[in-house]
LOLUMPA-831739 format. One record per residue (C-alpha): residue in three letters; x negated, y negated, z negated. Coordinates in steps of 0.5 Angstrom, whole numbers, padded with zeros to 4 digits, always signed. Last residue first. Layout:
% residues N
ALAXYZ ...
% end
This chain:
% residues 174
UNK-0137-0224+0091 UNK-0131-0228+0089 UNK-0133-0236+0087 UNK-0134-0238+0080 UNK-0130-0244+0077 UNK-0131-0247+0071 UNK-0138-0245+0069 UNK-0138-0243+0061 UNK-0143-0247+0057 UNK-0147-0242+0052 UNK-0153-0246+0047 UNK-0159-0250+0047 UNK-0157-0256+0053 UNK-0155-0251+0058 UNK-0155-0243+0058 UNK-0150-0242+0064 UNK-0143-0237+0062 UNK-0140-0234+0068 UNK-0133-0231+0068 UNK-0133-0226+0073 UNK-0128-0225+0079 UNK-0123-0220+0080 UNK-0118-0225+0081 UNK-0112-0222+0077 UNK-0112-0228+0073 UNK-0118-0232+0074 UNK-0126-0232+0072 UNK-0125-0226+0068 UNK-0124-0224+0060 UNK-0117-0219+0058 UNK-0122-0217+0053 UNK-0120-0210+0055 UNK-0120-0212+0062 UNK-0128-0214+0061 UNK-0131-0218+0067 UNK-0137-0222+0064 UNK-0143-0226+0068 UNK-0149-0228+0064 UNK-0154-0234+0066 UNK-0159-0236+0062 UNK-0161-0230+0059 UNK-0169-0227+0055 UNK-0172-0221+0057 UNK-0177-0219+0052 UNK-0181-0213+0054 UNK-0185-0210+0048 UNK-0191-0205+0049 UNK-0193-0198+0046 UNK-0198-0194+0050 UNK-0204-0197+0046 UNK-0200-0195+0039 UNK-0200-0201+0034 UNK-0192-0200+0034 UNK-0192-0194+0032 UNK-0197-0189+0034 UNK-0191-0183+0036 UNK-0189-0188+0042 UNK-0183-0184+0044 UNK-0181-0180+0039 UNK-0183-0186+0034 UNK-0178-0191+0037 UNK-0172-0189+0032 UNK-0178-0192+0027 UNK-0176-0200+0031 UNK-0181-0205+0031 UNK-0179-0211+0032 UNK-0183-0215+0028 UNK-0189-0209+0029 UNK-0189-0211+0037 UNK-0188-0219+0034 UNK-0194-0218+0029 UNK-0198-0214+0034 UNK-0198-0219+0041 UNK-0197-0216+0047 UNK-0189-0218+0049 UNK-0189-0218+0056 UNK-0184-0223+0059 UNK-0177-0222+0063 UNK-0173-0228+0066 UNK-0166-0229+0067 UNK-0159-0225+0069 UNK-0155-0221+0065 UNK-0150-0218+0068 UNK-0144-0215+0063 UNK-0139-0210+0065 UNK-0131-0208+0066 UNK-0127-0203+0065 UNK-0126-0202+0058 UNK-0127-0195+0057 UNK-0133-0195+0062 UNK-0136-0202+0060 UNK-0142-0202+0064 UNK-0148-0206+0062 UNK-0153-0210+0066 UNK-0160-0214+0065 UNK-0163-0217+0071 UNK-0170-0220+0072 UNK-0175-0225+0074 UNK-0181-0225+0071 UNK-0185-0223+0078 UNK-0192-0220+0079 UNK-0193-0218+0071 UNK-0185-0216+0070 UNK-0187-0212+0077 UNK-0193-0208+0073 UNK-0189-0207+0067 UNK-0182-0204+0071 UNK-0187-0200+0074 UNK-0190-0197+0068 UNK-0198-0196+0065 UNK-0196-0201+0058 UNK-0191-0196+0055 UNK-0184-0199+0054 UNK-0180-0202+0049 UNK-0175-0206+0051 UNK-0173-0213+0048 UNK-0166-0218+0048 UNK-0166-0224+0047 UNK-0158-0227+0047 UNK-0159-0234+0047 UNK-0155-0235+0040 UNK-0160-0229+0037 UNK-0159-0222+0033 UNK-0154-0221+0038 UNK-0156-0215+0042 UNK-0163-0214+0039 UNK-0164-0208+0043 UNK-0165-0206+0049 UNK-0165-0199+0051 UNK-0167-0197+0058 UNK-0164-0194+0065 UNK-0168-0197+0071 UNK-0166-0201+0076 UNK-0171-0204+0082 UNK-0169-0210+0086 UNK-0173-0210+0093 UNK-0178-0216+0095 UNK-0184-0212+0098 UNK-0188-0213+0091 UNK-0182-0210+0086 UNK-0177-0214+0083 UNK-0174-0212+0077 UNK-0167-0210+0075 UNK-0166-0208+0067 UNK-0161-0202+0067 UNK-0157-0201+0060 UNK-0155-0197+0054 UNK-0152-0195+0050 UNK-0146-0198+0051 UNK-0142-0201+0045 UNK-0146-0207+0043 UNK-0146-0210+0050 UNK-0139-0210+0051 UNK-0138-0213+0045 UNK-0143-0218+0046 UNK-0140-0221+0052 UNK-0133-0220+0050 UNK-0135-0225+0044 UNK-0139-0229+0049 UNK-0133-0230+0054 UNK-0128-0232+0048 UNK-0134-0236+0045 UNK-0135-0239+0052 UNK-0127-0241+0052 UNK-0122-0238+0057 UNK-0115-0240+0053 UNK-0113-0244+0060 UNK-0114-0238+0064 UNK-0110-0233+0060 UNK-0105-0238+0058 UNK-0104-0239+0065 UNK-0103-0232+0068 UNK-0098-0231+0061 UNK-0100-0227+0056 
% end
């Protein structure tokens, strides 16, 4: 494929597929938060529900006594990153995070693989939903052949506006 059809073929569904499927292969990710001093912490996590909504929600589960919990609680900003070591690429997801206490969304995405770690299911005291919600997702995948530009090494940027995924026209490298 030609550099300009590379560029010109670059749709926000084409950048979300790629998105999705980066997503779905890697087991798991970091989430990024916010301590009290300001500085980013990264954690590795499981997040699921790739792909179960159009704006790409995503839930953690966690024990309420965690870190990433207390920072989440202070300050909701959160970034959620996936590599695509076979690929070569990656996927942030850059958003807000919030704490999902209530029992019937905690047992609506509950999840029996999660039993080792929370032995008392969803009703359990020491299980907690994190929901991280996107309005912002950078994709750089040479398997999808999906990046700002050709030969760029720039992200292609997917903004939530107006209910769905608009790709940003250009992005700055950095």
């Amino acid at each position: 494929m030609a550099p300009e059809q590379t560029a010109s073929a670059l749709t926000a569904e084409r950048v979300l597929e790629a998105a999705l499927a980066t997503m779905r292969a890697a087991r798991y990710c970091f989430l990024i938060t916010v301590d009290s001093s300001g500085q980013p912490q990264a954690r590795l996590v499981f997040a699921y529900g790739v792909g179960h909504d159009p704006g790409m929600t995503l839930r953690i589960a966690t024990n309420p006594t965690t870190r990433k919990v207390h920072e989440i609680t202070r300050d909701d900003r959160a970034t959620v990153a996936y590599g695509d070591a076979a690929g070569e690429g990656y996927v942030t997801l850059i958003g807000q995070a919030h704490l999902v206490r209530g029992l019937a969304e905690r047992r609506r995405w509950w999840d029996e693989d999660l039993r080792p770690f929370f032995p008392h299911g969803p009703e359990g005291d020491n299980f907690l939903l994190i929901e991280f919600r996107p309005r912002r997702v950078e994709v750089m995948s040479f398997a999808h052949k999906v990046a700002n530009e050709p030969d760029s090494w720039a992200p292609a940027v997917l903004e939530w506006a107006g209910g769905r995924w608009v790709l940003r026209e250009r992005v700055r490298r950095g």
